[in-house]
PyMOL Python script that loads the backbone (N, CA, C, O; Angstrom):
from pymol import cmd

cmd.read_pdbstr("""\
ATOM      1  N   UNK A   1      -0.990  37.191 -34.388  1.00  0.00           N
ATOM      2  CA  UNK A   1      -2.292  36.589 -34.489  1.00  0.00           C
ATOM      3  C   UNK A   1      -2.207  35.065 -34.398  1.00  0.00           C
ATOM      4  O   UNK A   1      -3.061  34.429 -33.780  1.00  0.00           O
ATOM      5  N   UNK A   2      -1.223  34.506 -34.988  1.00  0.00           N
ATOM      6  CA  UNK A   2      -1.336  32.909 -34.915  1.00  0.00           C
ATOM      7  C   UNK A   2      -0.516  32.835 -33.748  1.00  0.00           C
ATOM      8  O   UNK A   2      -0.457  31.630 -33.501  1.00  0.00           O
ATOM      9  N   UNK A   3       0.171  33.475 -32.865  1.00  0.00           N
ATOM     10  CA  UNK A   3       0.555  33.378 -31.731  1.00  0.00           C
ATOM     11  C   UNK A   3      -0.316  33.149 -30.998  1.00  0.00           C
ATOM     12  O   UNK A   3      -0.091  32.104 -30.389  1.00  0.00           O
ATOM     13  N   UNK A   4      -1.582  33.781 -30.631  1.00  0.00           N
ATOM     14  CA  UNK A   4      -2.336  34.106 -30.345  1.00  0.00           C
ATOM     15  C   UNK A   4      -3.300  33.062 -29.979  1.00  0.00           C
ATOM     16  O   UNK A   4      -3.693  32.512 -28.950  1.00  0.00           O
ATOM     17  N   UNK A   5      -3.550  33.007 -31.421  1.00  0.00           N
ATOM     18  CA  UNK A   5      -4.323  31.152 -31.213  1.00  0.00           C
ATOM     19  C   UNK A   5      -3.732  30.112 -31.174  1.00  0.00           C
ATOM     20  O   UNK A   5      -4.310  29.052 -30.934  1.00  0.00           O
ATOM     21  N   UNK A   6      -2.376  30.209 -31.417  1.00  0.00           N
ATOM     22  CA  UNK A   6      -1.702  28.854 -30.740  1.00  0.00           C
ATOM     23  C   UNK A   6      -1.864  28.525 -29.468  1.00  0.00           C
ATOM     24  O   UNK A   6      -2.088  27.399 -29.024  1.00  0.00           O
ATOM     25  N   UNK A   7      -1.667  30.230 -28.470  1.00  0.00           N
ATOM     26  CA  UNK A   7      -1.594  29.741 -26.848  1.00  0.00           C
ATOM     27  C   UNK A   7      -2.858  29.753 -26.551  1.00  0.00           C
ATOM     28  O   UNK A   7      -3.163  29.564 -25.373  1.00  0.00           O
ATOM     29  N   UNK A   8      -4.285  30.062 -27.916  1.00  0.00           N
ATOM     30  CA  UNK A   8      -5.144  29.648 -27.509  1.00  0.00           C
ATOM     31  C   UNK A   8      -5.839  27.715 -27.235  1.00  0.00           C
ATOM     32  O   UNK A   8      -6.501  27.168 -26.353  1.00  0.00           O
ATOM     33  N   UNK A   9      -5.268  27.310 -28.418  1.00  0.00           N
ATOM     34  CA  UNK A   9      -5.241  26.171 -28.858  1.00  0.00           C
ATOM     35  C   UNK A   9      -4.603  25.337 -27.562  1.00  0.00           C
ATOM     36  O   UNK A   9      -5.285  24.517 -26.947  1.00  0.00           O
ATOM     37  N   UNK A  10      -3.435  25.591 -27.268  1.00  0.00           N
ATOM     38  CA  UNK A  10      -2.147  25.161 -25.992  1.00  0.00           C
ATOM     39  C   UNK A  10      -3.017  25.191 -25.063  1.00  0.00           C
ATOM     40  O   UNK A  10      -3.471  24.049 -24.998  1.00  0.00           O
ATOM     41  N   UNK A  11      -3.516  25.850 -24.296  1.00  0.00           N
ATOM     42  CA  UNK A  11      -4.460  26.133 -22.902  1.00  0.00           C
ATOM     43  C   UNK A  11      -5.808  25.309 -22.905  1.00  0.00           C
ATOM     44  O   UNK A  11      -6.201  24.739 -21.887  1.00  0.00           O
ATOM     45  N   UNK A  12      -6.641  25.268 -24.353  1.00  0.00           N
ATOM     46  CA  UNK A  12      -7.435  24.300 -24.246  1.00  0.00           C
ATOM     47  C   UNK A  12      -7.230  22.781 -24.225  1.00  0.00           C
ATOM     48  O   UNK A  12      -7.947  21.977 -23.630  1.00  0.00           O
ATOM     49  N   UNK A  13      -6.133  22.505 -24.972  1.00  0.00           N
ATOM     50  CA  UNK A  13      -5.598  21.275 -24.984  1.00  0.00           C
ATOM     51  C   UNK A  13      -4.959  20.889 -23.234  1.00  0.00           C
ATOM     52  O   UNK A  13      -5.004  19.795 -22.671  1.00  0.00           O
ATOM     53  N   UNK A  14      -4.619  21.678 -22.910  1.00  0.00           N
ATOM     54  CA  UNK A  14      -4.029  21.174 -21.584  1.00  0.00           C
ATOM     55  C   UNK A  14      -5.379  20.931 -20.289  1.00  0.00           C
ATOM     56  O   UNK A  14      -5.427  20.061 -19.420  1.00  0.00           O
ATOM     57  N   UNK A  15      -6.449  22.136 -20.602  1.00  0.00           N
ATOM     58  CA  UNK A  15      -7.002  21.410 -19.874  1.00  0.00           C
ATOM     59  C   UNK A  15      -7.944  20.724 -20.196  1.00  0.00           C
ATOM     60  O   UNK A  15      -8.722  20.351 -19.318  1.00  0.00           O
ATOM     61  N   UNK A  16      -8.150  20.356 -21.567  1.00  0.00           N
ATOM     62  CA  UNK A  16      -8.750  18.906 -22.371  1.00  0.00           C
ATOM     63  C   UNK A  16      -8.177  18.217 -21.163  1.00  0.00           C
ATOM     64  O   UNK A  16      -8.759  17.962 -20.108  1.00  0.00           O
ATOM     65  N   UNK A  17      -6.223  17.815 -21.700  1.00  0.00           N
ATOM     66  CA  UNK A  17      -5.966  16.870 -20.418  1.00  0.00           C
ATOM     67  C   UNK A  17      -6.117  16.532 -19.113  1.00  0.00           C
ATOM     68  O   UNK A  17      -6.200  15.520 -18.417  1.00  0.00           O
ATOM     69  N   UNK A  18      -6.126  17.843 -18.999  1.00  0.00           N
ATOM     70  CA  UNK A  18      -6.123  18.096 -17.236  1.00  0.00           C
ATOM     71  C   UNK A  18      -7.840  17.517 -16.831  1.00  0.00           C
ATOM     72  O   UNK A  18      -8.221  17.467 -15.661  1.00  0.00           O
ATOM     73  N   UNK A  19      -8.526  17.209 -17.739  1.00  0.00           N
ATOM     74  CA  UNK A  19     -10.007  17.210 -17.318  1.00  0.00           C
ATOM     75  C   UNK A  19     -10.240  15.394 -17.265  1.00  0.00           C
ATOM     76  O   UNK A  19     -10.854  14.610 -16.542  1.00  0.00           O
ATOM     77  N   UNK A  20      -9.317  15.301 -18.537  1.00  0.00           N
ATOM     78  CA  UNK A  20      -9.067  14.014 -18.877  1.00  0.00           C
ATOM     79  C   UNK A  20      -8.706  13.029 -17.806  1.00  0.00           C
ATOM     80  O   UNK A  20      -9.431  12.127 -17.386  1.00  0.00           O
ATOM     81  N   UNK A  21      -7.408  13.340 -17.394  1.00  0.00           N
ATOM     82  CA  UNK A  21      -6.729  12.941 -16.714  1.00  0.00           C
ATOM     83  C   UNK A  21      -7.220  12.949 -15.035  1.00  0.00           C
ATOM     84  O   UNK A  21      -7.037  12.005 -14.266  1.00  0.00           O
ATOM     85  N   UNK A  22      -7.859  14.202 -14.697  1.00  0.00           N
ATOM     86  CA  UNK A  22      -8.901  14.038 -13.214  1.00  0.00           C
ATOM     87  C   UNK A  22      -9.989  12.883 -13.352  1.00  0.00           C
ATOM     88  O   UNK A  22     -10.219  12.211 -12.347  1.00  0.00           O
ATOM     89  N   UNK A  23     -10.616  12.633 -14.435  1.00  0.00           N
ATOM     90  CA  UNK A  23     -11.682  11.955 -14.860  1.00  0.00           C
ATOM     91  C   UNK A  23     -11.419  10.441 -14.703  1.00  0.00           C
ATOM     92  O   UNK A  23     -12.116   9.583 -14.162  1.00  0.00           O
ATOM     93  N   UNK A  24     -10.346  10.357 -15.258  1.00  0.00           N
ATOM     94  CA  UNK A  24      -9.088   8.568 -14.807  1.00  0.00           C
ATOM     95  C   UNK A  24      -9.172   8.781 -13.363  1.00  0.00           C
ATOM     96  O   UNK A  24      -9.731   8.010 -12.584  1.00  0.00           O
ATOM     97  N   UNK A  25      -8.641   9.767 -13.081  1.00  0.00           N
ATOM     98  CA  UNK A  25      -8.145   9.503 -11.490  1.00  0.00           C
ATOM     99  C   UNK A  25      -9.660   9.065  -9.949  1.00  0.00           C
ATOM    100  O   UNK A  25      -9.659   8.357  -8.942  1.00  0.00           O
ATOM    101  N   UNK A  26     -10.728  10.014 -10.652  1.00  0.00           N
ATOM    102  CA  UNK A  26     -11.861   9.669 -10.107  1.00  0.00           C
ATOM    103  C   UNK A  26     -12.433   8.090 -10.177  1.00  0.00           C
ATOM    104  O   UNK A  26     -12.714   7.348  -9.236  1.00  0.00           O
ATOM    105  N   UNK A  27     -12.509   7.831 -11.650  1.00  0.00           N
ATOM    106  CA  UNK A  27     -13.354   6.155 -11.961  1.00  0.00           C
ATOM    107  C   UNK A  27     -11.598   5.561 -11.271  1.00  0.00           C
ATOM    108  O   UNK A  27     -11.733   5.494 -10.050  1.00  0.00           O
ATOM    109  N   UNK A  28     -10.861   5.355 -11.474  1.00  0.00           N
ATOM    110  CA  UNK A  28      -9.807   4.716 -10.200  1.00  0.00           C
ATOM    111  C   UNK A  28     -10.241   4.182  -9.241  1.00  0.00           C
ATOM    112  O   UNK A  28     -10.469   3.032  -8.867  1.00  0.00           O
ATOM    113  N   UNK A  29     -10.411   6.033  -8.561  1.00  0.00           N
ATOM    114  CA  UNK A  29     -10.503   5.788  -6.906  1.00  0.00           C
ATOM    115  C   UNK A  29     -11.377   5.220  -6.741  1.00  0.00           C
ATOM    116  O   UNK A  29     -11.261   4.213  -6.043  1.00  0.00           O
ATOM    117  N   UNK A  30     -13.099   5.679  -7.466  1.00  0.00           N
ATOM    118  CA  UNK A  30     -14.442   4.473  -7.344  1.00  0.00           C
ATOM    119  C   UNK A  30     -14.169   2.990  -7.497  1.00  0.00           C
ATOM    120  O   UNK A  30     -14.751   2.140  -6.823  1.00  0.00           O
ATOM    121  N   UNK A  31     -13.276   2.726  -8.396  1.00  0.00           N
ATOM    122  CA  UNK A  31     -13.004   1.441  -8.925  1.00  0.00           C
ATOM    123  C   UNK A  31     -12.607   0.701  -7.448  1.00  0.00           C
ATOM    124  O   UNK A  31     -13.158  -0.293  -6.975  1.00  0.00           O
ATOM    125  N   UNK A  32     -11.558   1.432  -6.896  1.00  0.00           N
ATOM    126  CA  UNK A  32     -10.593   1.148  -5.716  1.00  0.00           C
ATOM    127  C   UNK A  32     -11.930   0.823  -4.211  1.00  0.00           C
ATOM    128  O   UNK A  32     -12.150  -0.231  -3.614  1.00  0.00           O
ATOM    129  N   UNK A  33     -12.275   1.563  -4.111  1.00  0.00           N
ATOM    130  CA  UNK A  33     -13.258   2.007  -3.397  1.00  0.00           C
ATOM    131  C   UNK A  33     -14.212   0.376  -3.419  1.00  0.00           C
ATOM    132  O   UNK A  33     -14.203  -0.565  -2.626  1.00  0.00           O
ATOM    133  N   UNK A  34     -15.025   0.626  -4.797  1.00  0.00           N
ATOM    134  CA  UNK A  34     -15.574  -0.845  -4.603  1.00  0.00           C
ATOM    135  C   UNK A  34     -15.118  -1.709  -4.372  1.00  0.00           C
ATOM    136  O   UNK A  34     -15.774  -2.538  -3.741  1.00  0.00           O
ATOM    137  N   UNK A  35     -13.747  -2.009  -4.746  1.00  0.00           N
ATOM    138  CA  UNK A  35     -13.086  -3.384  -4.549  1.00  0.00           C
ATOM    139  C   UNK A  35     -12.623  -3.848  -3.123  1.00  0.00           C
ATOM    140  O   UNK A  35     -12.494  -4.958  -2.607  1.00  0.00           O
ATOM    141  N   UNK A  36     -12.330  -1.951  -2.481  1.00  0.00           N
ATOM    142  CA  UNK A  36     -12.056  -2.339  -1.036  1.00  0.00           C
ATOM    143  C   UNK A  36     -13.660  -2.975  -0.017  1.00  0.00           C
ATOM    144  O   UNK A  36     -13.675  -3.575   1.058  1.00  0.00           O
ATOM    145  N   UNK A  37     -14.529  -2.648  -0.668  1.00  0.00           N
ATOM    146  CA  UNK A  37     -16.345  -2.552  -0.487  1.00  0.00           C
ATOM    147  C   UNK A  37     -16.583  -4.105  -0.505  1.00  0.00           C
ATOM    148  O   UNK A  37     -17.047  -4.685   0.476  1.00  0.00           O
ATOM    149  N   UNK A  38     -16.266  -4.705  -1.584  1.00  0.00           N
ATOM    150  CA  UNK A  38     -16.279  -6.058  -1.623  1.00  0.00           C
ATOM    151  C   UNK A  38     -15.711  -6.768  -1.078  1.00  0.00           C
ATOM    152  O   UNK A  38     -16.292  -7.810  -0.778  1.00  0.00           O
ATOM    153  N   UNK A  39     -14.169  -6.576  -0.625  1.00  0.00           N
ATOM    154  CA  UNK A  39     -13.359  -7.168  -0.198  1.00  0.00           C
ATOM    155  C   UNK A  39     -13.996  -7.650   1.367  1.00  0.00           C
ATOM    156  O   UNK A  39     -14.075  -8.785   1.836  1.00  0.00           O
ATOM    157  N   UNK A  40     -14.555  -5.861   2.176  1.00  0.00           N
ATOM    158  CA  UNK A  40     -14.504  -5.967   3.786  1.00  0.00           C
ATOM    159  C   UNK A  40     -15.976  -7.084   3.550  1.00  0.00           C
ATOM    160  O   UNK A  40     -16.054  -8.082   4.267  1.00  0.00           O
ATOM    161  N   UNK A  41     -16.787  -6.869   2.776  1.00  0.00           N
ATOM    162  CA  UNK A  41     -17.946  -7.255   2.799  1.00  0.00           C
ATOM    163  C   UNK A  41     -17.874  -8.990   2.589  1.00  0.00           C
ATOM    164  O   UNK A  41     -18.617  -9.679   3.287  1.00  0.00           O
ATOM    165  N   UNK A  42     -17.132  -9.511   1.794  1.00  0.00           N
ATOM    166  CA  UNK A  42     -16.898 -10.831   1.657  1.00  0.00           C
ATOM    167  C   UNK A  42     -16.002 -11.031   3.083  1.00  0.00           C
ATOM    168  O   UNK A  42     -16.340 -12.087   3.618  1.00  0.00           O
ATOM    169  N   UNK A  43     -15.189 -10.475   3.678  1.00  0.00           N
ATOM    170  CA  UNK A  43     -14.670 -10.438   4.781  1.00  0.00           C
ATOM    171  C   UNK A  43     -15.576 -10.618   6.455  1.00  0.00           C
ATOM    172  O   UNK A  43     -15.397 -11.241   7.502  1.00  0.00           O
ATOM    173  N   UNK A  44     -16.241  -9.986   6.086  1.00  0.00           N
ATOM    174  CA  UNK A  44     -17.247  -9.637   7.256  1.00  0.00           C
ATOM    175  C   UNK A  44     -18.241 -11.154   6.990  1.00  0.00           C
ATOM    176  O   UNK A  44     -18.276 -11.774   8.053  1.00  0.00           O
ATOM    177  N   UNK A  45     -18.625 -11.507   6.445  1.00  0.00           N
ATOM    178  CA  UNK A  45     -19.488 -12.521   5.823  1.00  0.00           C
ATOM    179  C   UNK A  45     -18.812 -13.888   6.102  1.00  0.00           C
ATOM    180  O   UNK A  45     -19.495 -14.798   6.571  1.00  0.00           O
ATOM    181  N   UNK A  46     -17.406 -14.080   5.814  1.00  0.00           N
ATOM    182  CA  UNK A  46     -16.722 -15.078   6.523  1.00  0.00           C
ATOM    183  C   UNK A  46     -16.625 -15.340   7.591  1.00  0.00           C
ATOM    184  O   UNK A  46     -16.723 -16.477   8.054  1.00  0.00           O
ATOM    185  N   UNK A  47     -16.359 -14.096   8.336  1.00  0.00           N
ATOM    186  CA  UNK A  47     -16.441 -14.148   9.436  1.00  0.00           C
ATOM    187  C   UNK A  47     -17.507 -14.427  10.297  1.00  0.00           C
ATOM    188  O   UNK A  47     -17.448 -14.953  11.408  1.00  0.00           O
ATOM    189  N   UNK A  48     -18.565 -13.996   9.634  1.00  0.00           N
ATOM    190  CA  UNK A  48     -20.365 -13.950  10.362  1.00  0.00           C
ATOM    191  C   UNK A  48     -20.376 -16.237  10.573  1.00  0.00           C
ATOM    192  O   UNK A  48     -20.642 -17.085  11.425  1.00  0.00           O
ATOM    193  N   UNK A  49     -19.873 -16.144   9.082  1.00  0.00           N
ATOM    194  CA  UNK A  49     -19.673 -17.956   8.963  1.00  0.00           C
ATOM    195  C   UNK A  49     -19.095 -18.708  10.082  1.00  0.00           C
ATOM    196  O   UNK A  49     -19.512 -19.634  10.779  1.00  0.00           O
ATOM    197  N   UNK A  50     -18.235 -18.171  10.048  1.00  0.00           N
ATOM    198  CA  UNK A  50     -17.180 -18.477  11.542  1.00  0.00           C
ATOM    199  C   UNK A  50     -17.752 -18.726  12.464  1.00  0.00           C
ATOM    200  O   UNK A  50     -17.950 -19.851  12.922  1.00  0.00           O
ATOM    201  N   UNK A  51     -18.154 -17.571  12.935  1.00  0.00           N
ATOM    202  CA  UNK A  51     -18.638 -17.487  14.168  1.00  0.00           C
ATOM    203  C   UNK A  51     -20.003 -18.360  14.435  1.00  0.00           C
ATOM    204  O   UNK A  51     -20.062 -19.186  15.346  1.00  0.00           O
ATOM    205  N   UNK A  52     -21.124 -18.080  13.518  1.00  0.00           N
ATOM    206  CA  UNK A  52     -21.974 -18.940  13.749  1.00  0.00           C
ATOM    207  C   UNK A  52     -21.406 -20.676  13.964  1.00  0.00           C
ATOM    208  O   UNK A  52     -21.726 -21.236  15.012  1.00  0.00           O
ATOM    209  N   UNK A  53     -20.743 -21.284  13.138  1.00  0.00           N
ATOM    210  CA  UNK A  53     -20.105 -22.509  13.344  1.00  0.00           C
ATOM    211  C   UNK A  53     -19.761 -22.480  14.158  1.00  0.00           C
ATOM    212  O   UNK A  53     -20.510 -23.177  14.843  1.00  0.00           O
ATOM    213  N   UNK A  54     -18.523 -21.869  15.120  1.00  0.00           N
ATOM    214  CA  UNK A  54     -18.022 -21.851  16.621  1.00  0.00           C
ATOM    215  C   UNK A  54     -19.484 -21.591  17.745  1.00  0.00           C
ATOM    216  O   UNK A  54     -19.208 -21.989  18.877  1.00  0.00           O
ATOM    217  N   UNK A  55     -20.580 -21.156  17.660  1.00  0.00           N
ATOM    218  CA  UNK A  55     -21.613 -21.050  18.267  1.00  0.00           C
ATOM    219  C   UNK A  55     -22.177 -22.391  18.182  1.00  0.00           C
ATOM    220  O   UNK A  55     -22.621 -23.029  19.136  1.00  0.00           O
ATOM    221  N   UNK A  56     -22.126 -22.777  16.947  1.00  0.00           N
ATOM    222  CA  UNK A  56     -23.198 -24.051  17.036  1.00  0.00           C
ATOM    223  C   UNK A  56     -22.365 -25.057  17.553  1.00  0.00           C
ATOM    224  O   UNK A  56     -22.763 -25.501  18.630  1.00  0.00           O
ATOM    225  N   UNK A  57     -21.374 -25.531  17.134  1.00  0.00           N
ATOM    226  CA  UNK A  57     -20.064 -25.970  18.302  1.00  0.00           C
ATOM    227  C   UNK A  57     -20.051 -25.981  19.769  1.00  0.00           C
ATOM    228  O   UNK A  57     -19.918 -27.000  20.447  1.00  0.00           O
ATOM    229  N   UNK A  58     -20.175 -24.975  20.150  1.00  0.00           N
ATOM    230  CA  UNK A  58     -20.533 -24.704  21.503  1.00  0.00           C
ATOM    231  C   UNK A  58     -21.418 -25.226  21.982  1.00  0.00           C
ATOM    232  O   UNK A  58     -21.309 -25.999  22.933  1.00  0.00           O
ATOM    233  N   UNK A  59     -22.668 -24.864  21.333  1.00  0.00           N
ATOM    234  CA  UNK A  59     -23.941 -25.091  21.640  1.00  0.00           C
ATOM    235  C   UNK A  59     -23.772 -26.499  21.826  1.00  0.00           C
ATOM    236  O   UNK A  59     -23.770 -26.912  22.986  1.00  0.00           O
ATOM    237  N   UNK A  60     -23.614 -27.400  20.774  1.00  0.00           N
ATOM    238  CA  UNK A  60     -23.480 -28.822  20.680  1.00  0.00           C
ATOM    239  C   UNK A  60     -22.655 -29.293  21.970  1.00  0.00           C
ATOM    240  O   UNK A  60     -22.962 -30.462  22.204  1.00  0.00           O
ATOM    241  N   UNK A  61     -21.412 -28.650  23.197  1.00  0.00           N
ATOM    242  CA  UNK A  61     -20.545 -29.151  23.462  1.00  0.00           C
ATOM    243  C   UNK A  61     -21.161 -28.851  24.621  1.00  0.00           C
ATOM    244  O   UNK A  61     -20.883 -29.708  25.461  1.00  0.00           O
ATOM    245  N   UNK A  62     -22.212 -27.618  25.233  1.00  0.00           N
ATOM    246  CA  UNK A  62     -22.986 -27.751  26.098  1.00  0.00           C
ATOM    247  C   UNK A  62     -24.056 -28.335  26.288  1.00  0.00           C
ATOM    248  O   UNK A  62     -24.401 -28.360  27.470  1.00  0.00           O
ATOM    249  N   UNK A  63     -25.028 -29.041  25.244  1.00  0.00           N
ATOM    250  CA  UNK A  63     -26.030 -30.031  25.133  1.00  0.00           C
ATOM    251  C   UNK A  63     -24.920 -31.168  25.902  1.00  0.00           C
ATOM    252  O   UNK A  63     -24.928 -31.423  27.107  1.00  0.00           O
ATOM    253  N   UNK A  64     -24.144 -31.662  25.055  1.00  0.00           N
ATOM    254  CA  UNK A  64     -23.017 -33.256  25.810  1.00  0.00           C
ATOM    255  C   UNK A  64     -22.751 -33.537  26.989  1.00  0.00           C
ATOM    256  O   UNK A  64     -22.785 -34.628  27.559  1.00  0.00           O
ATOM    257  N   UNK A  65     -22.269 -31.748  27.651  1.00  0.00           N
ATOM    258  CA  UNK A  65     -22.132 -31.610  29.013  1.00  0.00           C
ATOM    259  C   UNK A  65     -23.126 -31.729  29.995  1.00  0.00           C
ATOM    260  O   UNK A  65     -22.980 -32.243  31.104  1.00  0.00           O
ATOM    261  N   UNK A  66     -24.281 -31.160  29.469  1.00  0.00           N
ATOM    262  CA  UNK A  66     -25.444 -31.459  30.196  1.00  0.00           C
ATOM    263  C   UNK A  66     -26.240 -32.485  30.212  1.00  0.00           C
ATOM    264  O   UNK A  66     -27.041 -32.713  31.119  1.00  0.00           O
ATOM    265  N   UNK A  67     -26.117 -33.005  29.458  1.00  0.00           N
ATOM    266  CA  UNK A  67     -26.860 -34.561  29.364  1.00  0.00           C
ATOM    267  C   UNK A  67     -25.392 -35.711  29.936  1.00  0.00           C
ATOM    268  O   UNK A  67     -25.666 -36.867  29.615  1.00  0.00           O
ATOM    269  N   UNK A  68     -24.302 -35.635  30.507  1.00  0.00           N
ATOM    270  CA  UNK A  68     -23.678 -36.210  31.160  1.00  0.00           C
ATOM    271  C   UNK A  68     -24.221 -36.071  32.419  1.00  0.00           C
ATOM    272  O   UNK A  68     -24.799 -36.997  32.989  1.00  0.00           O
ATOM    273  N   UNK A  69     -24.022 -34.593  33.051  1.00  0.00           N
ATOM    274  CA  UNK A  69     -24.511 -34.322  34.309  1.00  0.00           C
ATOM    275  C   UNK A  69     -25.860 -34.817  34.712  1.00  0.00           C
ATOM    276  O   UNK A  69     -26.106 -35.270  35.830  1.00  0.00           O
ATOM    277  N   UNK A  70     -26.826 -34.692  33.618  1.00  0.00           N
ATOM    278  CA  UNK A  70     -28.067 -35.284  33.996  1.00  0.00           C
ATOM    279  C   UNK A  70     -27.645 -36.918  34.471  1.00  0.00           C
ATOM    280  O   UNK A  70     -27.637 -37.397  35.605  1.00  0.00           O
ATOM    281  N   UNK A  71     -27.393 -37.392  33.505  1.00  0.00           N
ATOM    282  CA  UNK A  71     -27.330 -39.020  33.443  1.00  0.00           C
ATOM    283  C   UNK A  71     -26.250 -39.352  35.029  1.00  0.00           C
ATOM    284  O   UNK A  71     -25.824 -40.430  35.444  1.00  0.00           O
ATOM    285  N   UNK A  72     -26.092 -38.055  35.558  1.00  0.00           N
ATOM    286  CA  UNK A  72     -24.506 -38.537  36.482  1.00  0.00           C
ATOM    287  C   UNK A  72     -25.310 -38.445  37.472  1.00  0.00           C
ATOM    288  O   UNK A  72     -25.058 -39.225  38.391  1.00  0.00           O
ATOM    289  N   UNK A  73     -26.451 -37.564  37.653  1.00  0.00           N
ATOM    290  CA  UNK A  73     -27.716 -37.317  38.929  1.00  0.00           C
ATOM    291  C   UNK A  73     -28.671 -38.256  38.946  1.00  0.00           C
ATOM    292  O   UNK A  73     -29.190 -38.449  40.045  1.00  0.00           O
ATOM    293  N   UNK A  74     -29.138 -39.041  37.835  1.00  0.00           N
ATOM    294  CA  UNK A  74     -30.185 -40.012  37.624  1.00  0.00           C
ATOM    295  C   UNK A  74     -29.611 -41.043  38.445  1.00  0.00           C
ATOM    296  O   UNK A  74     -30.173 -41.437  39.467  1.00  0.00           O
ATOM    297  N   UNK A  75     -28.092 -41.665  37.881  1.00  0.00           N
ATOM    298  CA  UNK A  75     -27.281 -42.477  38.350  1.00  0.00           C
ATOM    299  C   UNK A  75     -27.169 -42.062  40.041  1.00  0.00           C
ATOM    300  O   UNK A  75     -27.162 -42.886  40.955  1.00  0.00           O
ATOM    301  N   UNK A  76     -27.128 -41.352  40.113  1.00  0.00           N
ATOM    302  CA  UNK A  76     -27.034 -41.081  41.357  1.00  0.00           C
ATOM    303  C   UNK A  76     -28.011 -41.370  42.708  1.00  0.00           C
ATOM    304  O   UNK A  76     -27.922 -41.783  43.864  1.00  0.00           O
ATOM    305  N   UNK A  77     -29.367 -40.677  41.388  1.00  0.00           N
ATOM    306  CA  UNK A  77     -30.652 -40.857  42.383  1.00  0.00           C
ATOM    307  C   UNK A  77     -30.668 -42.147  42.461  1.00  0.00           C
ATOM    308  O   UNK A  77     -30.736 -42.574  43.613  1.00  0.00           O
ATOM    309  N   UNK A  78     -30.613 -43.213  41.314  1.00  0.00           N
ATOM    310  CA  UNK A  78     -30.655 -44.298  41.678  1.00  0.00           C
ATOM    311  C   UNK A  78     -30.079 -45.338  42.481  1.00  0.00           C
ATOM    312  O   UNK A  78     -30.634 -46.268  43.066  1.00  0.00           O
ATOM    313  N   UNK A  79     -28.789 -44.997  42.403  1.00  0.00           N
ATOM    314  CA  UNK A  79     -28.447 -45.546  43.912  1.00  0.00           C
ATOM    315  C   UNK A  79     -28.500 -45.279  44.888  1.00  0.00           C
ATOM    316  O   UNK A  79     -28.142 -46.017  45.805  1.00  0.00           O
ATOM    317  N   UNK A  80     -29.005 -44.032  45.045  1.00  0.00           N
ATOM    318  CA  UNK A  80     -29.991 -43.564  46.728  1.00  0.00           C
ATOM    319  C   UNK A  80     -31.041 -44.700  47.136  1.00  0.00           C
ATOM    320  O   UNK A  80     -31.062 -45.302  48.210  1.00  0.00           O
ATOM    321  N   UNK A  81     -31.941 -44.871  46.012  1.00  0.00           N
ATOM    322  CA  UNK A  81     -33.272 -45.529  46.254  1.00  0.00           C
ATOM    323  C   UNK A  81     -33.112 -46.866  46.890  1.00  0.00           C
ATOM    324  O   UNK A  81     -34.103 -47.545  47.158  1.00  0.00           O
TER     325      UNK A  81
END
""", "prot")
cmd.dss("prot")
cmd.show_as("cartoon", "prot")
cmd.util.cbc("prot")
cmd.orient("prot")
């Protein structure tokens, strides 16, 4: 009889743990999960930074170019006249 309820006692306790121990392993992986979530997301966001700066860069380096060329045709027309 106390055999009995020992390996009753034994079996609940193990999967006490076993429930326990899945329960860690889940909030983990979520834990893991968000951090990888934040990570790409602050990642992606730098990058969005980036790029807009290299655009406006650009942008700026084709305004320069084109207002040379203008000023190089004005100059030009004008010594036609």
């Amino acid at each position: 009889m106390m055999t009995m309820q020992f390996e009753n006692q034994k079996r609940e306790l193990q999967k006490s743990l076993h429930l326990k121990k899945e329960k860690k392993k889940e909030t983990m992986t979520l834990r893991i999960k968000q951090k990888e979530q934040s990570m790409t997301s602050h990642m992606v966001a730098k990058q969005s930074e980036q790029m807009l700066e290299l655009l406006a860069q650009k942008k700026e380096d084709l305004r320069k170019e084109l207002e040379q060329e203008l000023e190089a045709q004005v100059s030009q027309a004008d010594e036609m006249s």
